[in-house]
N, C-alpha and C positions, 0 to 999 in steps of 0.2 A: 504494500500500500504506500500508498505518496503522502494521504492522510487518511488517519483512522474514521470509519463509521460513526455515524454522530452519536453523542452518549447524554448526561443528564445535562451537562453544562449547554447544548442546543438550547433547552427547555426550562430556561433562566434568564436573567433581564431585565430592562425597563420599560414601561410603553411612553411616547413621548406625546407631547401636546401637538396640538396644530390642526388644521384644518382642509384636507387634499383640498386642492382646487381641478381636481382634471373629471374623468366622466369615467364611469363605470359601464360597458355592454358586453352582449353574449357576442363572440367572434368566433363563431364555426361550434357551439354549442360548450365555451371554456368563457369561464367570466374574467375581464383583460379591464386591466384600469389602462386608462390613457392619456397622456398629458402632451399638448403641443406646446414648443417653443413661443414669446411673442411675438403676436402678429407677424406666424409663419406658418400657414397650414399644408403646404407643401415639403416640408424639409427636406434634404435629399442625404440625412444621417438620422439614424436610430440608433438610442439602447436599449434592447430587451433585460430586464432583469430578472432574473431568476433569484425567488426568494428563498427565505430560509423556512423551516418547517412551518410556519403562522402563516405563510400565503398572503394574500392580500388583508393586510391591517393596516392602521395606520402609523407605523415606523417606517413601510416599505414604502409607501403612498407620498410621505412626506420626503423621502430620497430622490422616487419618481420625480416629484416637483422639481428639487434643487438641478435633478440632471435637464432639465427643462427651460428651467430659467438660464441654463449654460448655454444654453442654443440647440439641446438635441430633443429628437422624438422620444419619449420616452412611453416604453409600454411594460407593462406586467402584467403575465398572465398567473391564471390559477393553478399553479400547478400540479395539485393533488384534490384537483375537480369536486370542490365542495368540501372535500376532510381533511381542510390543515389541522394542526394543532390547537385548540385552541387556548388562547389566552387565558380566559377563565381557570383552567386546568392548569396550564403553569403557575398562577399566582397561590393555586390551591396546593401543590406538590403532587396532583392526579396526573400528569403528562404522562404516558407511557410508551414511551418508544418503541420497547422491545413488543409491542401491538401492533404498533401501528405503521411500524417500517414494510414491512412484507408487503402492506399494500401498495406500496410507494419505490416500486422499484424503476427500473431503466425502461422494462416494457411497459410500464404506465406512463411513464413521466416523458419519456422520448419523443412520445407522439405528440403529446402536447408544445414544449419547444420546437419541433419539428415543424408545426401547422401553424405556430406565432412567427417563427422567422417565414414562411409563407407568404402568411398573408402581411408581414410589414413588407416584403421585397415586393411580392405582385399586386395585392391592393392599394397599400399605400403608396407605391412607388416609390422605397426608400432605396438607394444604391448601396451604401456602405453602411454598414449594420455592426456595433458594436456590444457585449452581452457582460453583464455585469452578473456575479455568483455571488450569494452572499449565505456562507455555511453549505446548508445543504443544495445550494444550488452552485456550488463551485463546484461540483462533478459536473454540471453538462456545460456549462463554459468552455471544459477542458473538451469533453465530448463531442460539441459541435464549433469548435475552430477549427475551420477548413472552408477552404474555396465556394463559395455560394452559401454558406451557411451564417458563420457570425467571422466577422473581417479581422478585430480585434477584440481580444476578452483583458477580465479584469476580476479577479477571486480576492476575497476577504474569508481571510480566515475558514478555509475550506476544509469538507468535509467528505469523507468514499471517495475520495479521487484515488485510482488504481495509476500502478507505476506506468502500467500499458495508455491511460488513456493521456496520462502529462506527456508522456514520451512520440504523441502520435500526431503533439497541436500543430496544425501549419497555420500559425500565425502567433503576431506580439502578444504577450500575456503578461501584464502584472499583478502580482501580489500583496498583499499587508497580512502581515502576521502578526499574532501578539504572542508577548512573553509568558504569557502563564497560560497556556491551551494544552489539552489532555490528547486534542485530536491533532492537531499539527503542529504535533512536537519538533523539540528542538532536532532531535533526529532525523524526523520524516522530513523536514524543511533543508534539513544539510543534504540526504540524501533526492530531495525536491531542486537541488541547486543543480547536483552535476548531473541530471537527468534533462532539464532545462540547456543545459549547456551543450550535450548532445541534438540538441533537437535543432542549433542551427537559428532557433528564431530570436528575434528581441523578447529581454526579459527581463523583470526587476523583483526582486522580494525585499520591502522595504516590512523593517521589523520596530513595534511598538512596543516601548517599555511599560512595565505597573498594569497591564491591560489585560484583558481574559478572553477566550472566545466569546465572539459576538459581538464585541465592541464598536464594532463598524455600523451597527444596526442595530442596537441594543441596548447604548451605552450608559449610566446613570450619569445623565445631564448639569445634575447638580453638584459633581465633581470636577473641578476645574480640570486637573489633567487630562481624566476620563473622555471631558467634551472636546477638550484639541486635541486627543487621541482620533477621536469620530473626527471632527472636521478636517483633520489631518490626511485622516483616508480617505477622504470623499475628493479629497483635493489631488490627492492621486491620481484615483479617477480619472478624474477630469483631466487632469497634466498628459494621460499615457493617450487618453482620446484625442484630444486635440490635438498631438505629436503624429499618433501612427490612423486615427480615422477621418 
């Protein structure tokens, strides 16, 4: 593994304030938040973001925006078609993984990434598509960089990425990791570097100090580090996009 399967610390976190501003609809029978750039409803760049086990709430919602207000399409779809995780269950200690992963595997979840880069490339008309991971959605970032699918990715502290699929991206991939993760340890990340470096493409693993999985998307706001930790990585993001998309 590149990074271990996701485990309790997925299923932990803060939920943050705010208010989406983008629209919510059915796109091929998967529910897809979407946010356009200002006064640009044409864009000719997207990022699809693939969320972490909660699916569309509003942490992932309020990312959606930011990468919006940057100038790009931003769309998130549902990836576990009605049965994220839910919040309620995390704040309770009821989350249960080891249930509810089986459902939620590659032949579930592939189609749906699959049919959201689709329809941004042939309905929306977006040309250069880049796919944002965040936990459990940093496996198919790895999975679909490749020519006609997402142009350039970007994983936050990821999760089930196998060695086979980092080893196979064609195209720029960056990283943020934090210092205290169970699932992308210090190890898997060293052994995530010279696997990366084999692959021939652009790449960065920028590493965050005091910080825990999740923090990209999860992060307790009301900690000062914690939150230039989050802003920190979003601004990543955004740096590796407007570089290679």
């Amino acid at each position: 593994m590149a990074s271990n399967p996701p485990g309790a610390c997925c299923a932990s976190g803060f939920k943050h304030e705010g208010t989406p501003v983008g629209e919510t609809k059915n796109v091929n029978g998967t529910e897809t938040y979407i946010v356009y750039p200002k006064d640009n409803k044409t864009p000719e760049k997207a990022v699809v973001i693939l969320s972490d086990i909660f699916g569309i709430y509003v942490n992932a919602q309020l990312l959606a925006d930011e990468y919006a207000q940057n100038g790009y399409l931003a769309v998130l779809p549902d990836l576990f078609r009605g049965d994220p995780i839910k919040l309620s269950d995390m704040e309770s200690g009821k989350a249960d993984l080891p249930a509810w992963l089986p459902n939620h595997q590659t032949a579930a979840v592939d189609p749906v990434v699959e049919a959201t880069l689709k329809y941004v490339r042939q309905d929306l008309g977006v040309k250069r598509v880049g796919a944002v991971g965040y936990c459990f959605g940093g496996k198919y970032v790895c999975r679909f960089l490749k020519p006609g699918k997402v142009d350039v990715g970007y994983s936050a502290h990821p999760s089930f990425v196998t060695e086979e699929e980092l080893a196979a991206i064609q195209g720029p991939l960056s990283i943020c990791a934090s210092e205290i993760d169970q699932i992308f340890t210090t190890e898997l990340r060293h052994k995530s570097e010279d696997i990366l470096i084999k692959t021939g493409q652009n790449w960065q693993i920028n590493l965050y100090s005091g910080v825990t999985h999740g923090f990209a998307v999860r992060a307790d706001l009301s900690n000062k580090h914690h939150k230039f930790a989050k802003e920190q990585a979003f601004a990543q993001a955004v740096s590796w996009f407007n570089q290679y998309l």
